[in-house]
C-alpha positions as CSV (number, residue, x, y, z in Angstrom):
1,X,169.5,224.5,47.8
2,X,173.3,224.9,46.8
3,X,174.3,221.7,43.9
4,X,177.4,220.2,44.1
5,X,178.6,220.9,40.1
6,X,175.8,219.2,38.0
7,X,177.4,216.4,36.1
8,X,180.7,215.8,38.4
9,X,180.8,213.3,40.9
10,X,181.7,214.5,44.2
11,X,184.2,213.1,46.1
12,X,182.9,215.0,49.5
13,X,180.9,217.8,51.0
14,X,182.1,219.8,53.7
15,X,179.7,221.6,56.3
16,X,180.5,223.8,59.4
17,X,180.2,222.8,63.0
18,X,177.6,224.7,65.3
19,X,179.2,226.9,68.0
20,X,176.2,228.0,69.7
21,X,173.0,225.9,70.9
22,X,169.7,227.6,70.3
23,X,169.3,229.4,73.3
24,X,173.0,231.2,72.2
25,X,174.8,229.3,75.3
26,X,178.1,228.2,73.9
27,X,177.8,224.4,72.6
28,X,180.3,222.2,75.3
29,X,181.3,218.3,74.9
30,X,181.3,216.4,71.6
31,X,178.7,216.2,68.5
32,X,177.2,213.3,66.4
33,X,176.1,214.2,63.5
34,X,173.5,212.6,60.9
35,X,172.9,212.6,57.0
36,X,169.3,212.5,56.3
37,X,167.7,212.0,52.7
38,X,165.2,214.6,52.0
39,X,163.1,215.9,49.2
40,X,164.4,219.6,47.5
41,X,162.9,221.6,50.2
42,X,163.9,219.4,53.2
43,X,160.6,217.9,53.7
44,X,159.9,214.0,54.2
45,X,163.5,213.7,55.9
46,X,164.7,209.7,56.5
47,X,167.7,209.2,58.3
48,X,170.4,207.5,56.5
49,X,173.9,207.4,58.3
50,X,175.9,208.9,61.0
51,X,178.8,210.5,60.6
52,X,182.0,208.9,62.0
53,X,183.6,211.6,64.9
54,X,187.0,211.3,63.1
55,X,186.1,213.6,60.1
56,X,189.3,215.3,58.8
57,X,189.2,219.3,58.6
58,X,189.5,222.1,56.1
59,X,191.8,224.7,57.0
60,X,189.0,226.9,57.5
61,X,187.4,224.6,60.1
62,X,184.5,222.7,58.0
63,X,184.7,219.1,58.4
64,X,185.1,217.0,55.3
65,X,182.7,214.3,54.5
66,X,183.7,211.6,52.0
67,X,180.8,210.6,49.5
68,X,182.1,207.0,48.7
69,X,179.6,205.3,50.8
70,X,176.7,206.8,49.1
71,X,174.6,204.9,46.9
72,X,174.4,206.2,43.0
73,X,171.6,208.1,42.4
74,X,170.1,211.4,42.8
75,X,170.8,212.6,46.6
76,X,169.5,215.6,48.4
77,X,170.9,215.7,52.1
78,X,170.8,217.7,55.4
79,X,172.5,217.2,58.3
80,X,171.8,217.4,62.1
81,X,174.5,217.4,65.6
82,X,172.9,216.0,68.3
83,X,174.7,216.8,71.8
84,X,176.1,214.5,74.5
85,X,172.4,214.6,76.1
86,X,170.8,213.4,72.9
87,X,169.0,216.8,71.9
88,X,169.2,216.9,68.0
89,X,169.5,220.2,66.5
90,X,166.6,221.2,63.7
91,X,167.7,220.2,60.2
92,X,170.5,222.1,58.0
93,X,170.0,223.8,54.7
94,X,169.9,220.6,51.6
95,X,172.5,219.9,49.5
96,X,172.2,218.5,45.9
97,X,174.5,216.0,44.1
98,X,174.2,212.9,41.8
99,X,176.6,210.2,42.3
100,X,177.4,207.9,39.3
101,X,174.1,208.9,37.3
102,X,174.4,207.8,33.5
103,X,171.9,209.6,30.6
104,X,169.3,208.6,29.5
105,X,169.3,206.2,26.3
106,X,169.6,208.4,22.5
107,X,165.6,208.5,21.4
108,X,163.4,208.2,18.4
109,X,166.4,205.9,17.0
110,X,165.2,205.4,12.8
111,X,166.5,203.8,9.8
C-alpha cells in the first residue's frame, strides 16, 4: 500500500481513470466514483463519500482529489467507478495518509 509522506498532511490524492471495463471493451459514458475506508489490505471496506464529477486534472490525465473534507485521523482508502448502468468496478489498490494526527503525550515525565 503506497503512503502519502508519513508526517505531511496531504492536500489531495490523485488516481487514474479506467479506460477499459473488465471484459477489455472500451469504457463509454460517464463515471461515479467512490472513496471507501478500508483496513491496510483492503478488507472490511465502508463506503464513505462520492466523488463530485467536476474533479480538476493533472497534466498527465489523473484526476485530483482534494482531502479537506476528510476527517483527522488515520485513513486508508480505495476507490471504485461505477458506470452509467450502476455496475461498480472491484476495489482499487489502498492508499495511506494521516490527516491532522498530533503525537502522543512525552512519557515517564519525573522530578
Amino acid at each position: 500500500m503506497p503512503d502519502i509522506e508519513k508526517g505531511k498532511n496531504p492536500a489531495n490524492f490523485k488516481f487514474q481513470a479506467p479506460t477499459l471495463n473488465v471484459d477489455g471493451t472500451p469504457v463509454v459514458g460517464s463515471l461515479l466514483y467512490t472513496v471507501y475506508q478500508t483496513d491496510e489490505d483492503g478488507n472490511s471496506p465502508i463506503a464513505y463519500m462520492q466523488l463530485p464529477s467536476s474533479l480538476n486534472q493533472d497534466v498527465d490525465g489523473s484526476y485530483i482529489v482534494p482531502i479537506e473534507n476528510f476527517a483527522e485521523g488515520r485513513w486508508v482508502i480505495a476507490l471504485t467507478a461505477t458506470d452509467e448502468q450502476d455496475d461498480e468496478s472491484g476495489l482499487s489498490n489502498t492508499l495511506g495518509f494521516s490527516i491532522g494526527v498530533a503525537p502522543q503525550p512525552p512519557l515517564l515525565l519525573a522530578s
